[in-house]
Residue, then its C-alpha position, 0 to 999 in steps of 0.5 A: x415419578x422416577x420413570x417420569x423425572x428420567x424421561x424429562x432427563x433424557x429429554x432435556x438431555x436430547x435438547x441440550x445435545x441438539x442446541x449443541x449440535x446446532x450451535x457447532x454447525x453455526x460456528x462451522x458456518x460462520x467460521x469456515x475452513x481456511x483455504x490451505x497453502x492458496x491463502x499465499x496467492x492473490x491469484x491463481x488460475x487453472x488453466x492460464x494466467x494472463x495480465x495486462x498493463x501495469x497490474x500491482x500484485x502483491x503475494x503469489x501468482x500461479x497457474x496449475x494443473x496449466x503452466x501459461x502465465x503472461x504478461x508479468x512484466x509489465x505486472x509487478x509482483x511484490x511479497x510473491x513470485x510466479x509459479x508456473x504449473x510448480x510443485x506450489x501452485x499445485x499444492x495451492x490447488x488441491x488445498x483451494x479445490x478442498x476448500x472450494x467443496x467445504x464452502x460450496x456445501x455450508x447451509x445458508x438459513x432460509x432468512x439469507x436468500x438473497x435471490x434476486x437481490x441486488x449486493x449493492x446498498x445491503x449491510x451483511x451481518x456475519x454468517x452464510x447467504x445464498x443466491x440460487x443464480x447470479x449475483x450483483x453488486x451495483x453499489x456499496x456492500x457492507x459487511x458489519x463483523x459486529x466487533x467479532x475480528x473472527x467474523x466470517x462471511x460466505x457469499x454462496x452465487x448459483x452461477x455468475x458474480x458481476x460488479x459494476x464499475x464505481x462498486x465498493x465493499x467496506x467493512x465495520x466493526x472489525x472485519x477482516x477481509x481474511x474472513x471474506x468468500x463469495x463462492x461462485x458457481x461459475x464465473x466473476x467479473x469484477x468491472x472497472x473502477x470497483x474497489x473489491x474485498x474479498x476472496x472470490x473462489x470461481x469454479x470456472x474463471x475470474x476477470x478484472x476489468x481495467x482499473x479494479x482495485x482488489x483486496x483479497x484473492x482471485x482463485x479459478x478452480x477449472x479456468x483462467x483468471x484474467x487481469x487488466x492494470x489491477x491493484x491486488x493485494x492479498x489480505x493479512x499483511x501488516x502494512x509497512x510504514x515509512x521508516x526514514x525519508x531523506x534528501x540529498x542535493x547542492x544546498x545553494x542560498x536564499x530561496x535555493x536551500x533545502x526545503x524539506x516538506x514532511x507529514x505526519x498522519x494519525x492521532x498520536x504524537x511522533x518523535x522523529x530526529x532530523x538531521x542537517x548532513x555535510x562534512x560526513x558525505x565525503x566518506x561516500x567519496x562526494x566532494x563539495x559538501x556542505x562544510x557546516x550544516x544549519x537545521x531549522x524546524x517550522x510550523x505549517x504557519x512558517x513559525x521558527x520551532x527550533x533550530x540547530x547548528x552543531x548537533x552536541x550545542x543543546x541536545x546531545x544525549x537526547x540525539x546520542x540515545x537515539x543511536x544514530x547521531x550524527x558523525x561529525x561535529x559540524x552536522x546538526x541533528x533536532x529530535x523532537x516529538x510533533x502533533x500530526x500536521x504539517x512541518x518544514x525543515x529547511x537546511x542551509x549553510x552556515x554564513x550563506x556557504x554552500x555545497x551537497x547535503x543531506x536532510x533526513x526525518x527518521x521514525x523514532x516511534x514507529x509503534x504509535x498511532x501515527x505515522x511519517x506520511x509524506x516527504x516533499x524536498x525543494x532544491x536547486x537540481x543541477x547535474x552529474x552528482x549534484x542532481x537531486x537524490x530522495x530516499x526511503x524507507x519502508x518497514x516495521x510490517x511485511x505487506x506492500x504500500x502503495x506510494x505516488x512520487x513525483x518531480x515538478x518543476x514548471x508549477x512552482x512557478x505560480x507560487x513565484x518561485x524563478x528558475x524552475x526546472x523546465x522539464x523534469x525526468x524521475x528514475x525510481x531505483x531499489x536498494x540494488x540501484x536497479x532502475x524500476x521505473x522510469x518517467x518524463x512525462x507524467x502522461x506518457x503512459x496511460x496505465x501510468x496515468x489513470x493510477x496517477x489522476x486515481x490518487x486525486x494528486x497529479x501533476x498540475x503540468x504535463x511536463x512534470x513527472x510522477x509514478x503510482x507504485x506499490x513497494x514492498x518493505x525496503x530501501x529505495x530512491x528517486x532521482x530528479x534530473x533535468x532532461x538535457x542536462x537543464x537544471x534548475x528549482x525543482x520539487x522531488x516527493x514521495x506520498x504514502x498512498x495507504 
């Protein structure tokens, strides 16, 4: 009866060490190897680098053991920098060839063979799944982490992955596109117009068709990866948000004040402090300012919420406690907190004067859920220093955000506006005042203006202007002026595309 109770041990024993055993390989499966110093790169070749148009890239792009890279500019690069055959890309190569063996050499249980089947109109639970040749996705790919955030899936391909144009991946119930691989035996074509998630680890090369949008990282083992006018944007970055926008232009009278357009998006309420800005200009050596600033709030209706003359008249510790109140008495300052929606604030002279000045929308709750989303200023653009001058700024996360900006002009007409700016031109400056981009017309470029028409708001007019950009945290400006020195009522925005 002892040897018998002692045989049942052992057995159970050997079952519990095999479960055990069964469940490591599981988790290792489900939750494989990261992929070393590559996970700071959004895309790296082997042999060469080679972009065309417009990419935005945001963190590393690199090339090793090869050293070519082209075509940055016209790529941008935000949250990253070019290694060329350098001591880093190096690094990142032998880490993501390490990486590349681990997730080539996971098990995928037999349930999971996708052979022969298409990605696209599937729903993926977390785990390991193979096709014994090519992969396609001719559609939308869903990925349900089944509210586990650490959830990894592994996309194992023979030999090629295609996409086809209009595919999509999206993700459900908490996955993150950190912990997505597809592992491909040869080579990935991602095809125009795809909205792609996740690391794509080739052993041989990677192209992205003109207009693919990519979170994750393009990583080619023995040869190149190509790019054609991309968005890629390497995960796990904390988005930015706009902090402050702010306008400063001539504050004429009636219909020629300073309309400041703003949103705010989300489910929280945001308390934001706007100020009315003027005799305070002349300390950056501006003259004519506006002597004594008035400040309104409205509704989307056009409904009066408040309104400010002298900022310590009704709310002056409130303003002071948000230590930025204004500097001069005469300026006007409202704090107040506001339901997502559409807002106004419209600022003016006092007894119809006029003269340079500024109206801003700070962020006073940059954690809720909510956030400043747009900022669309209406003014009388005239020239020298009293063109039309929109500032702001990103922060509170370290990825980039993808902004479309624009200047109109000749479409206020049909909303009766008189004596609008006929042909508007933008500059787009950093923080330096370093010109980054430049635009007349919003047509001119085409790589421009596929990104433009993709943001479902271009210009309704072609002589307006506008620019699709991803901008990583910081200070920034768009100036309006008129081509030709015109002037004229011209509409200067800034939408946070993210």
């Amino acid at each position: 009866m002892h040897n018998q109770i002692k045989s049942l041990s052992l057995i159970l024993n050997a079952r519990i060490l095999l479960a055990f055993v069964s469940l490591t390989v599981c988790v290792a499966q489900t939750e494989a190897q990261s992929l070393g110093s590559a996970e700071t790169f959004a895309a790296l070749g082997a042999t060469t680098l080679t972009n065309t148009g417009v990419s935005h890239i945001s963190g590393n792009v690199g090339v090793s053991p090869g050293t070519a890279i082209t075509g940055f500019p016209p790529g941008i690069i935000t949250n990253g920098a070019l290694h060329k055959g350098d001591a880093v890309a190096a690094k990142a190569h032998s880490d993501f060839a390490a990486a590349y063996a681990a997730f080539a050499g996971l098990a995928s249980p037999p349930a999971n063979n996708l052979t022969g089947i298409d990605l696209g109109g599937k729903t993926l639970t977390p785990g390991v799944y193979h096709f014994a040749t090519a992969a396609t996705s001719g559609g939308v790919l869903t990925l349900d982490a089944q509210n586990n955030p650490s959830a990894r899936f592994v996309i194992q391909t023979g030999t090629t992955l295609i996409t086809s144009s209009g595919s999509s991946v999206v993700l459900l119930n908490g996955a993150d596109a950190r912990n997505v691989y597809f592992q491909v035996g040869t080579s990935a074509t991602l095809a125009s117009g795809s909205s792609f998630i996740g690391n794509v680890l080739a052993h041989t090369s990677i192209t992205t068709v003109s207009g693919a949008a990519v979170t994750g990282r393009l990583l080619a083992l023995t040869g190149a990866v190509t790019l054609d006018t991309n968005n890629s944007t390497s995960p796990g970055l904390s988005a930015a948000q706009l902090l402050n926008i702010s306008t400063r232009l001539k504050v004429m009278t009636a219909d020629n004040v300073a309309i400041a357009g703003f949103i705010i998006t989300g489910s929280a309420p945001k308390k934001v402090i706007m100020r009315g800005i003027g005799p305070s200009l002349t300390a950056a050596q501006i003259t004519g300012v506006l002597a004594d600033p008035i400040l309104e709030l409205h509704a989307s209706n056009g409904s009066l919420i408040t309104t400010n003359d002298n900022w310590r008249d009704t709310q002056q510790a409130a303003i002071i406690a948000t230590t930025i109140p204004p500097t001069n008495n005469f300026e006007s300052a409202i704090v107040a907190t506001l339901a997502p929606g559409r807002y106004s604030a419209i600022l003016r002279g006092k007894n119809g004067t006029t003269g340079v000045g500024l109206v801003e929308m700070y962020d006073l709750s940059p954690t809720s859920n909510s956030a400043l989303a747009n900022i669309s200023t209406r003014g009388f653009v005239q020239t020298g220093n009293d063109v039309m001058i929109a500032g702001f700024i990103f922060g509170n996360g370290s990825a980039s955000e993808k902004v479309i900006v624009r200047a109109l002009g000749p479409s206020l007409a049909g909303s009766n506006v008189a004596n609008v700016l006929a042909d508007p031109t933008l500059g787009l400056y950093n923080a330096n005042g370093g010109l980054m981009l430049f635009n007349d017309n919003w047509k001119d470029n085409a790589s421009q203006a596929g990104y433009i028409i993709a943001s479902t708001i271009p210009p309704k007019k072609d002589l307006e202007s506008a620019m699709v950009i991803n901008l990583p945290p910081g200070r920034y400006t768009a100036i309006v002026r008129g081509k030709n020195n015109t002037t004229g009522v011209a509409l200067a925005e800034v939408y946070h595309l993210n």
